[in-house]
C-alpha angles and dihedrals in degrees: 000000000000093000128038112238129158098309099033122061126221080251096057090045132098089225086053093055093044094051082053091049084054089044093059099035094091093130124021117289150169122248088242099056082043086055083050105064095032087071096048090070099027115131088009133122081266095057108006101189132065128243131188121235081255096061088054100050089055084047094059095037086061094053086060093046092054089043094246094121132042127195108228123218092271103045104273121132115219128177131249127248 
């Protein structure tokens, strides 16, 4: 589930997800205004799958692993240049 292959689409993927929590970082914000706008589009022409809070979370997890995302001092995530 962490990569897309032939059954799972980049949508229902937590690389997927990851890649739409980059798209959308373009200022500092908190994991849960990201959530935010993650289930606005949710299930739309923008982001057609679902994902649990839970997914995201991973999703976001592996962005730090990888080094694209940085928490700030007061809780914000940015992204990194």
């Amino acid at each position: 589930m962490l990569l897309p292959d032939k059954h799972i689409k980049l949508g229902e993927s937590l690389l997927g997800l990851g890649s739409f929590a980059l798209e959308v970082l373009e200022k500092p914000k908190t994991i849960d205004n990201l959530w935010a706008e993650f289930r606005e589009v949710e299930n739309t022409e923008k982001f057609p799958a679902y994902h649990s809070f839970e997914n995201f979370v991973l999703a976001v997890d592996f962005l730090f692993f990888i080094g694209a995302i940085v928490e700030q001092e007061n809780g914000s995530l940015v992204k990194c240049a």
